[in-house]
C-alpha positions as CSV (number, residue, x, y, z in Angstrom):
1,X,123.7,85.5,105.8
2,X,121.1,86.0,108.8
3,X,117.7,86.4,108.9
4,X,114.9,84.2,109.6
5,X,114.3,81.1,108.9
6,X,112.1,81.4,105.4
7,X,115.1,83.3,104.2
8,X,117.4,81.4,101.7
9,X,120.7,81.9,101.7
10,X,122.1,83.5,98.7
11,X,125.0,80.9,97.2
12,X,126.6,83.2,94.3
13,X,128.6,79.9,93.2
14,X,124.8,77.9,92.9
15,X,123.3,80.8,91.0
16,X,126.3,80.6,88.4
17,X,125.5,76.8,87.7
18,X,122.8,78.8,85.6
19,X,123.7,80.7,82.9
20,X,121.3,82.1,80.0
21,X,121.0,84.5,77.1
22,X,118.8,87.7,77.4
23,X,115.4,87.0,76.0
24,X,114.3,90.4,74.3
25,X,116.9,92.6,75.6
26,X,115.1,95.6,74.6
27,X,112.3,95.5,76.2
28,X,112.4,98.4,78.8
29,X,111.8,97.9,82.5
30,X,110.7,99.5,85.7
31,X,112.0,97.0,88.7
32,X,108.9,98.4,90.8
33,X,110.1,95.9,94.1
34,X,113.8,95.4,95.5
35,X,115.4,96.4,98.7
36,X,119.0,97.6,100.0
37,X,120.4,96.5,103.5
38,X,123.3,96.3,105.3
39,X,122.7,93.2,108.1
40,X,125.2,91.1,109.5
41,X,126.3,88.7,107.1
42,X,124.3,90.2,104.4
43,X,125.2,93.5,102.3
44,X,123.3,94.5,99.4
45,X,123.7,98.1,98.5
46,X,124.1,99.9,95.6
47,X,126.9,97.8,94.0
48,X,125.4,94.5,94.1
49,X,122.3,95.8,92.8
50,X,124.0,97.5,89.6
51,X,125.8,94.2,89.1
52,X,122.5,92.1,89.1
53,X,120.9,95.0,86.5
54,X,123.9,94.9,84.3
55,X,123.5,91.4,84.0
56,X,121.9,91.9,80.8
57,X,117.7,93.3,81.0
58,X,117.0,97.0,80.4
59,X,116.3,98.2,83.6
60,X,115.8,101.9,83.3
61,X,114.9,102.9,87.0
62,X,114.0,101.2,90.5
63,X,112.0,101.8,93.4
64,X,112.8,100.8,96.5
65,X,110.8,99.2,98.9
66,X,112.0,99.8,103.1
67,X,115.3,98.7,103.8
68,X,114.3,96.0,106.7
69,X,115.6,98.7,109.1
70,X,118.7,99.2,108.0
71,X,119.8,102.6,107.9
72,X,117.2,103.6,110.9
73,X,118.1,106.7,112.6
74,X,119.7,105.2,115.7
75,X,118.3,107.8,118.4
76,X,115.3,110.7,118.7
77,X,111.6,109.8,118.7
78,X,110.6,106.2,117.6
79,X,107.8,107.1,115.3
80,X,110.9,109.0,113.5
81,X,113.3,106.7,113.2
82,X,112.2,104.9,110.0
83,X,112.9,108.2,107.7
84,X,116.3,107.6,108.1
85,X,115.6,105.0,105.4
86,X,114.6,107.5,103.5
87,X,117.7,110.0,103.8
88,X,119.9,106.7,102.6
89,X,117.8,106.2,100.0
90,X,117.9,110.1,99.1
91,X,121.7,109.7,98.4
92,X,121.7,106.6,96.7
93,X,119.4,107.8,93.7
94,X,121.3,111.4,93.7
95,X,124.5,109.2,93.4
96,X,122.5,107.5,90.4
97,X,121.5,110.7,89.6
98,X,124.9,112.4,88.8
99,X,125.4,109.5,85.6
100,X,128.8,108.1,87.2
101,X,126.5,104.7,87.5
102,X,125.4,104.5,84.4
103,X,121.3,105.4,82.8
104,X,120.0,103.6,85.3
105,X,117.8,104.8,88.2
106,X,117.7,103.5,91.3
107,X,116.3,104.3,93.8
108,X,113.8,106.4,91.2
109,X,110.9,105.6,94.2
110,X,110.7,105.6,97.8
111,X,108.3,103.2,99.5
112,X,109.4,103.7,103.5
113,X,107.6,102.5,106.6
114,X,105.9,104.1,109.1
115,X,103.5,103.0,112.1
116,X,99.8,103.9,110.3
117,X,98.5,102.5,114.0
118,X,99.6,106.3,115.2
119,X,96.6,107.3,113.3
120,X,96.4,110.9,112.3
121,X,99.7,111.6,114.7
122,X,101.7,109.7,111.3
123,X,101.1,112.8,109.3
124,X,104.6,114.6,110.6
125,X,106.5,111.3,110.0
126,X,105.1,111.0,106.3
127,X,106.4,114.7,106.1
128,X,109.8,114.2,107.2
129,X,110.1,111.3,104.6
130,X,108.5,113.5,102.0
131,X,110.7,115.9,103.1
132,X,113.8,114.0,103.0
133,X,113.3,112.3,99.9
134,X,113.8,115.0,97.4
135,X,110.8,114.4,95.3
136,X,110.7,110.3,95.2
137,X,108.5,109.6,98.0
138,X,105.5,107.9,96.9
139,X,104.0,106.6,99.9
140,X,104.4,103.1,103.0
141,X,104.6,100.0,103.1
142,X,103.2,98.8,106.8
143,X,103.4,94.7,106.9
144,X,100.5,93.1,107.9
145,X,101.5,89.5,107.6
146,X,100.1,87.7,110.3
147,X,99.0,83.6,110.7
148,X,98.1,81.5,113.6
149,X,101.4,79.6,112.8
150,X,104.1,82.0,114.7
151,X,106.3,79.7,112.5
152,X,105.7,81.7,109.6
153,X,105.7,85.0,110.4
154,X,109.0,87.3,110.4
155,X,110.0,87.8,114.2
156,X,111.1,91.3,112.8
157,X,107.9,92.6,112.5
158,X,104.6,91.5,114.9
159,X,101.5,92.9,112.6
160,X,98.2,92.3,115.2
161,X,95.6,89.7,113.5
162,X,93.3,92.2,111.5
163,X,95.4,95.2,111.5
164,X,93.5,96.5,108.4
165,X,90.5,96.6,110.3
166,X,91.8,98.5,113.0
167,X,90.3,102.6,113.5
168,X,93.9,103.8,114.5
169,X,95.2,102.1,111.4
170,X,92.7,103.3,109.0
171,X,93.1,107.3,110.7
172,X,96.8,106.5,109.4
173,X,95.6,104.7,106.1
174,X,93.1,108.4,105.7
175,X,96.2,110.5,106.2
176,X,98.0,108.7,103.5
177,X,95.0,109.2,101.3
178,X,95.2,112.8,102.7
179,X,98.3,113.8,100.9
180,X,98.0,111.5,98.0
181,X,100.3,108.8,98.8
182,X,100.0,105.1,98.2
183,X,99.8,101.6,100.6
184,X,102.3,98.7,99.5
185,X,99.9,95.8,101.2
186,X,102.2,92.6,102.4
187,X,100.2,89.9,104.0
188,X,99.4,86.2,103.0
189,X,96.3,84.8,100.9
190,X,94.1,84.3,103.6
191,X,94.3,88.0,104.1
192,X,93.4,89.5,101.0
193,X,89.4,89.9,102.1
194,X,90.6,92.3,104.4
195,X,92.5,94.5,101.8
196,X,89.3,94.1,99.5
197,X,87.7,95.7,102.8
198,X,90.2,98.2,102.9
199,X,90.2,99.1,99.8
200,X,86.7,99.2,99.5
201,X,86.5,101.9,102.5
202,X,89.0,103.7,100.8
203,X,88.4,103.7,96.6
204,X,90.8,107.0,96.1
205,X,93.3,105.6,97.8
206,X,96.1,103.8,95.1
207,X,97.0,100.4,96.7
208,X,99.3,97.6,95.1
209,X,99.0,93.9,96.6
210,X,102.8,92.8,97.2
211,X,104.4,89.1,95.7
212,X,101.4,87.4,94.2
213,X,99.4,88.1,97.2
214,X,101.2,86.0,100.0
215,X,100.6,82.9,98.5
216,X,101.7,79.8,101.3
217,X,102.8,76.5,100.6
218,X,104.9,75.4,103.5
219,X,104.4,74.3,107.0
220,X,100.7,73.4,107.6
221,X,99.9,74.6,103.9
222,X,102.3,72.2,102.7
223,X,99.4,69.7,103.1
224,X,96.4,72.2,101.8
225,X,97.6,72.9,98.5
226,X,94.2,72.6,96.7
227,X,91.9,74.5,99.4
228,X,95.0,77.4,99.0
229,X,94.7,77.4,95.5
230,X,90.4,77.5,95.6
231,X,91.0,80.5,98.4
232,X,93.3,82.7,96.9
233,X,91.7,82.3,93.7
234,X,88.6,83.7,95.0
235,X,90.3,85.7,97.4
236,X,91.9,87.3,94.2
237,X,88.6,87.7,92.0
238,X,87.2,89.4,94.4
239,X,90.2,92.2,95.2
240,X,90.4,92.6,91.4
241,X,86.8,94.7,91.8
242,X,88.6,97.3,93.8
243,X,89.8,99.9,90.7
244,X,92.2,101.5,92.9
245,X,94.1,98.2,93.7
246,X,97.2,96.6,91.7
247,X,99.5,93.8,92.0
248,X,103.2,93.0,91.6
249,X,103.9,89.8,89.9
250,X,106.9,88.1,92.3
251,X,107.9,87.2,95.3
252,X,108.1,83.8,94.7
253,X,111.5,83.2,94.7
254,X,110.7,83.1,99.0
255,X,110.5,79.6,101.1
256,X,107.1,80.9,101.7
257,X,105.1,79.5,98.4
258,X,106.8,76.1,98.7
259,X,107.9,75.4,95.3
260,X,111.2,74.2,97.0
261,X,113.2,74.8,93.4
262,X,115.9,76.4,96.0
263,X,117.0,73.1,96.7
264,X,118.1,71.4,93.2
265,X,121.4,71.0,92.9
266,X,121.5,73.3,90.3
267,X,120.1,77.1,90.2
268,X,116.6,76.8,88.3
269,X,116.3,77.8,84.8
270,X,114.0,80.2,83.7
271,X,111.7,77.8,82.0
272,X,111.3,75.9,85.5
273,X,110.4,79.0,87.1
274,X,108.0,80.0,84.3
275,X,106.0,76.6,84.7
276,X,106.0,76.8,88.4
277,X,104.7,80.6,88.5
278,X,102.0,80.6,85.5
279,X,99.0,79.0,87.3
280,X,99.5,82.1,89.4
281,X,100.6,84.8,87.3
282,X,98.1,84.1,84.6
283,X,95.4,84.0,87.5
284,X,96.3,87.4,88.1
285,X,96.8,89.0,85.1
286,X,93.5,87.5,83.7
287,X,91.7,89.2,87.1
288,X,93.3,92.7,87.0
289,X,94.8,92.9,83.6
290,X,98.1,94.1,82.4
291,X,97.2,98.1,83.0
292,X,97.0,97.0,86.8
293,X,100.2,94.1,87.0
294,X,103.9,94.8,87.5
295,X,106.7,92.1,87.6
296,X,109.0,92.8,90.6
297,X,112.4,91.2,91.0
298,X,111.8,91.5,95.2
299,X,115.7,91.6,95.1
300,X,117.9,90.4,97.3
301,X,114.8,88.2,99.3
302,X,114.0,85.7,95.8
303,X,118.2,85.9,95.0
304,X,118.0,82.8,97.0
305,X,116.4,81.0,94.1
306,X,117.0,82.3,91.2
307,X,119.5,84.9,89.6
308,X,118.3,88.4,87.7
309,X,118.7,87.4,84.9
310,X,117.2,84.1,84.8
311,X,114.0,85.4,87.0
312,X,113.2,88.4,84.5
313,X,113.8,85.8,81.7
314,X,111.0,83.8,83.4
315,X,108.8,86.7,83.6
316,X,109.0,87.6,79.6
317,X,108.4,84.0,78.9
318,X,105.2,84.6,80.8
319,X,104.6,87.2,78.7
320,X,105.2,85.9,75.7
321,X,101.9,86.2,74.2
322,X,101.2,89.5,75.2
323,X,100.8,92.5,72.8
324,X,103.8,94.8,72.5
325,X,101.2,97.1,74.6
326,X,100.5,95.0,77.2
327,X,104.1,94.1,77.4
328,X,105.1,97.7,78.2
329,X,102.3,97.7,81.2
330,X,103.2,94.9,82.8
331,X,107.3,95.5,82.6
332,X,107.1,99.2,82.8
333,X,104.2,101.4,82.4
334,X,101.9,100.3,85.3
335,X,104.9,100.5,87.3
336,X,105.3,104.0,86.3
337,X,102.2,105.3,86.0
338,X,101.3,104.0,89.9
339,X,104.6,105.3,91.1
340,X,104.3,108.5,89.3
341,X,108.1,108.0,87.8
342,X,108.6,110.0,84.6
C-alpha cells in the first residue's frame, strides 16, 4: 500500500485475528464518511467496500467523501478536474442503484473537492459536479489541515496556515452557501477556532467537523497529551455554539491521534477501541448532542486499525446508553437529515 507516512497499512490477515458477533444487528445505519480509490498498491472500490458492509451491520446507504484524486479527469482546465470524481462516483451508486448489489446504497451522497480559494470563479465547477452527479451532490470537502510540523501534514495536499480566514476562500465558502450546499471541514484541534469563525460568518451555511475534530497525539503531541486534551475540549465547547455546525464521530482509527492500538500483535477488539475513544466521543456528544453527531467508518484510511465490524461494534457500545431515539440520530438520522438522503 502507498501513501504517507500516518497511513497504516491495511494487513487483511491481522484484522482476521479479530473476530466478533454483531452487536444489535438491527439497528439501521447511514456510513456518512468512507472513500473509494484506486492508488498504487491500494484498491478499494466498490467490491471491497460491499465486503466490509456485509460483514454483518445494517448499512442501508453511504456517502462518499473525495476519492484522494483518484478518478481525476486527466486533461482540460485544472479547476475541472476534480468532477471527474464525481462522474465515477455517479456510476458507482447507479450500479447500486439497479439492486444487482444488494439494498444497499452507496455512494447515496457525493462530497467532491473543489478549490473554494477561486472564490466566486468555483461556482461553474460546483455546477459541473451538480451536474454530473445525478441528484447526490451535496456539497465539498476543501482540507485545511495545516501544522508547523511539515511532518504531519499530507504532502498530497498543501492547505496555507489560516485558509478559513482567507477573502478568496470565504467568496468560494459564500458560493457554496449560494446554492445551498454544505462544507466537510478537515483540519486538526488546534484549528477548530477558526471553523467556529467560519461558521460564525456564515450561520446558514450547514457545516460538519470531520474525525473528532483532528485530534493529535503523535510527533511533538506525543509529549502534550494533557494541554491537547484542555484545548480541544474548549476548542470543542466553543464550536458546539455554532447551530449550523455537526460532527462525525471517527477517524480515529488514523496514526494521527496516537492511540498506537495498530501495533498489538493482534487486531483490537471492540471493547479496546470503545475505552480508547469515549473520553472523546462522549465529550462530543455531551457538546452537540445526538441530533448533531454521526459515526463515520472513514473507510479504507481507519481499516488499518480495526475491521468494520469490530469499529461499528465499538461505536454501539458507545452508545449503549442511549435512547432508541438518540440511537437512530447518531447511526442514521443526523446523517440523513444533513445529507438530505431519503
Amino acid at each position: 500500500m502507498s501513501g504517507h507516512q500516518h497511513q497504516i497499512p491495511i494487513r487483511e490477515d491481522w484484522l482476521a485475528t479479530t473476530s466478533e458477533a454483531i452487536l444489535d444487528p438491527g439497528q439501521r445505519i447511514i456510513d456518512p464518511h468512507h472513500h473509494l480509490w484506486e492508488r498504487a498498491g491500494w484498491r478499494y472500490l466498490l467490491d471491497e467496500m460491499l465486503a466490509d458492509i456485509r460483514s454483518g451491520h445494517d448499512v442501508r446507504a453511504t456517502v462518499l467523501v473525495q476519492s484522494s484524486r483518484s478518478f481525476s479527469r486527466a486533461a482540460g482546465p485544472e479547476a475541472m478536474r476534480p468532477v471527474g470524481e464525481t462522474e465515477f462516483a455517479a456510476g458507482v451508486a447507479a450500479m447500486c442503484d439497479s439492486g444487482l448489489y444488494g439494498d444497499v446504497r452507496v455512494c447515496a451522497g457525493i462530497v467532491s473537492q473543489a478549490n473554494l480559494m477561486l472564490g466566486a470563479a468555483v461556482r461553474p465547477v460546483l455546477e459541473a459536479h451538480a451536474a454530473a452527479a445525478g441528484g447526490r451532490f451535496r456539497g465539498i470537502r476543501h482540507i485545511a489541515c495545516w501544522d508547523p510540523d511539515p511532518g504531519l501534514l499530507n504532502p498530497a495536499y498543501a492547505p496555507p496556515e489560516r485558509m478559513l480566514e482567507r477573502e478568496d476562500f470565504r467568496q468560494g465558502i459564500a458560493v457554496l452557501g449560494e446554492m445551498g450546499l454544505s462544507f466537510d471541514a478537515w483540519l486538526y484541534f488546534h484549528q477548530i477556532p477558526e471553523l467556529t469563525a467560519l461558521a460564525r460568518a456564515f450561520p446558514q451555511l450547514p457545516i460538519v467537523l470531520n474525525h473528532c475534530g483532528g485530534v493529535l497525539g503523535i510527533g511533538r503531541y506525543a509529549q502534550m497529551r494533557e494541554e491537547v486534551w484542555t484545548r480541544w475540549q474548549a476548542a470543542i465547547a466553543e464550536l458546539a455554539t455554532c447551530p449550523n455546525v455537526m460532527v462525525k464521530l471517527g477517524g480515529l482509527g488514523m496514526r494521527l491521534p496516537g492511540f498506537g492500538l495498530e501495533e498489538g500483535a493482534t487486531a483490537p477488539d471492540s471493547v479496546t477501541l470503545a475505552a480508547a475513544w469515549r473520553p472523546w466521543i462522549e465529550e462530543i456528544i455531551t457538546r452537540f448532542g445526538p441530533a448533531r453527531c454521526m459515526f463515520e467508518s472513514n473507510f479504507p484510511v481507519d481499516k488499518g486499525g480495526f475491521s468494520y465490524a469490530v469499529g461499528w461494534n465499538a461505536f454501539k457500545r458507545l452508545a449503549a446508553g442511549a435512547s432508541a431515539e438518540e440511537k437512530d440520530a447518531l447511526f442514521w438520522g443526523s446523517a440523513a437529515r444533513f445529507y438530505r438522503l431519503g
